[in-house]
C-alpha positions in Angstrom: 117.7 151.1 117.1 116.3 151.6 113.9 112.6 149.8 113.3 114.0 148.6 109.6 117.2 147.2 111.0 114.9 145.5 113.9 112.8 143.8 111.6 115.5 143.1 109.0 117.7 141.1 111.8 114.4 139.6 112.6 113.6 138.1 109.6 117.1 137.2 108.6 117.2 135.2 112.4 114.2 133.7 111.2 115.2 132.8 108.1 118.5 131.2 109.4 116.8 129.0 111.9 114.7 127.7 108.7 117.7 126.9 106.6 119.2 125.2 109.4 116.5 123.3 110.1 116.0 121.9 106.2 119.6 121.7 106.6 119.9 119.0 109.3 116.5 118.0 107.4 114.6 118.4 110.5 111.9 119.7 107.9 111.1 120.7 104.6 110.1 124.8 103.9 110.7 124.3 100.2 109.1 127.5 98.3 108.1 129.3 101.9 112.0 129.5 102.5 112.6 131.2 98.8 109.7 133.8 99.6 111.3 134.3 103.5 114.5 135.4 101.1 112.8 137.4 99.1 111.4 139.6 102.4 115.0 139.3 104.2 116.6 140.8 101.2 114.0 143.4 100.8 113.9 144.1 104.3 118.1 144.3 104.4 118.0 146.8 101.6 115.6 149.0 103.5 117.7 148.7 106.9 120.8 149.3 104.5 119.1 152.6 103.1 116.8 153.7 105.9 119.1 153.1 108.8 121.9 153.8 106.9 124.4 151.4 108.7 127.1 150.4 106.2 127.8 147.1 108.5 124.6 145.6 106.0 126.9 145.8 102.9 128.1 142.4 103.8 124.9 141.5 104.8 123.2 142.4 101.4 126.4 141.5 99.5 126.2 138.0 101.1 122.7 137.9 100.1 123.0 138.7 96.7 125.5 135.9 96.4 123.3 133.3 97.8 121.7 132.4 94.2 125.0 130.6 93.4 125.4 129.1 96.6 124.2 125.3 96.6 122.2 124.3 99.6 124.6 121.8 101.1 127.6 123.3 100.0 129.9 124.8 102.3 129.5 128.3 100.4 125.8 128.1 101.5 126.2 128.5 105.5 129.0 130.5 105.5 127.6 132.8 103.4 124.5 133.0 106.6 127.1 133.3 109.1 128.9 136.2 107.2 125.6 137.9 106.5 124.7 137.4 110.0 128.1 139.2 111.2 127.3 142.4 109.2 123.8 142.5 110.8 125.7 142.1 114.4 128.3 144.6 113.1 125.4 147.0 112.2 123.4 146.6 115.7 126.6 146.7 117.7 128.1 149.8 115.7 
């Protein structure tokens, strides 16, 4: 497995396990959970173009969307879950 598609799916774990905890509102990351983005979207694009597994096109597509996502919206966690799938698509494929 690619070292960029390791660390990507890393971070964007992480990063999932911090909006779900803000979510349930088990804590509150506030700006540390915008900068985690900012590093899962740069390290998606580098898996995407490094590792060259077209699986992250949902993955960054998802993430490029997630500006106009509300945080406790619907849109907002599925948007995570369908980013998520095109990082298990990508590792599995």
């Amino acid at each position: 497995m690619s070292p960029f598609l390791l660390v990507g799916f890393g971070l964007y774990a992480l990063n999932l396990l911090v909006g779900l905890a803000a979510q349930l509102r088990l804590a509150h990351f506030g700006i540390w959970h915008h900068g985690l983005y900012l590093l899962v979207f740069v390290s998606a694009l580098a898996a995407l173009v490094f590792a060259r597994e077209w699986w992250l096109l949902l993955t960054v597509g998802c993430l490029a969307l997630f500006p106009k996502a509300r945080p406790r919206t619907w849109l907002h966690p599925t948007l995570g879950v369908a980013g998520l799938v095109g990082y298990f698509l990508a590792v599995g494929g």
